[in-house]
N, C-alpha and C positions, 0 to 999 in steps of 0.2 A: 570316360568311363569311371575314374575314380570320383566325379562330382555326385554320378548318378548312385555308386556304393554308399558313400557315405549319407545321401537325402534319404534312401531306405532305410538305411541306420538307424535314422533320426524318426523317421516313420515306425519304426517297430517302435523301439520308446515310446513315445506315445501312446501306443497300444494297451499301457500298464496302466497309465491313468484313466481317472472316469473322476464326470464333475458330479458332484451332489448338492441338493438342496436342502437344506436343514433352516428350521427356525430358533434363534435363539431363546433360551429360555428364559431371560429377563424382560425386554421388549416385543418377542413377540417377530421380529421382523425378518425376512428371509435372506440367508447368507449362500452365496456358493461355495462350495468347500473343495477340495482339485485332493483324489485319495489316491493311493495307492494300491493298486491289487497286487497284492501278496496273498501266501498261504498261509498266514499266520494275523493272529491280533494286533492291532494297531491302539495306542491310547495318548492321547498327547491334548495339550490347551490350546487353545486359540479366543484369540477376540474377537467378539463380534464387530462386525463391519461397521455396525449401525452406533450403540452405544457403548462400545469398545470395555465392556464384563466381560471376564475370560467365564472361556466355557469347555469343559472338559469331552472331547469328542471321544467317543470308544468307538473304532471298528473291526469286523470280523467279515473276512469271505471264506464262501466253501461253494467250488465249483463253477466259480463266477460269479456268482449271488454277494452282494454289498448289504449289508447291515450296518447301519450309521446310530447311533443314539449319542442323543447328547442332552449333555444335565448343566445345573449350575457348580460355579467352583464352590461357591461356600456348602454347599453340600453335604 
């Protein structure tokens, strides 16, 4: 019983996440991004996968809804 508690556990966590597809804004080429759903704004860099330019991702959810934008760092 206790193997089955904690694989639920580990299954609700999951549940936060959601994968996105975003294009970088320097090449052009498509990256997955793994967000976070919260209630609140998220901002943070990352590299792209492709030609590794940080890129400054900003996200916002309300209600479930994911809004991703992402721009260049030197911006």
């Amino acid at each position: 019983m206790w193997h089955n508690k904690a694989r639920l556990a580990k299954l609700r966590s999951v549940d936060i996440l959601e994968y996105v597809a975003v294009f970088c804004p320097y090449c052009g080429e498509k990256n997955e991004l793994t967000i976070e759903r919260t209630d609140s704004a998220q901002s943070y860099a990352e590299d792209c996968q492709v030609c590794c330019r940080g890129m400054l991702i900003e996200v916002t959810t309300f209600d479930g809804a994911i809004d991703v934008s992402v721009r260049r760092e030197d911006d």
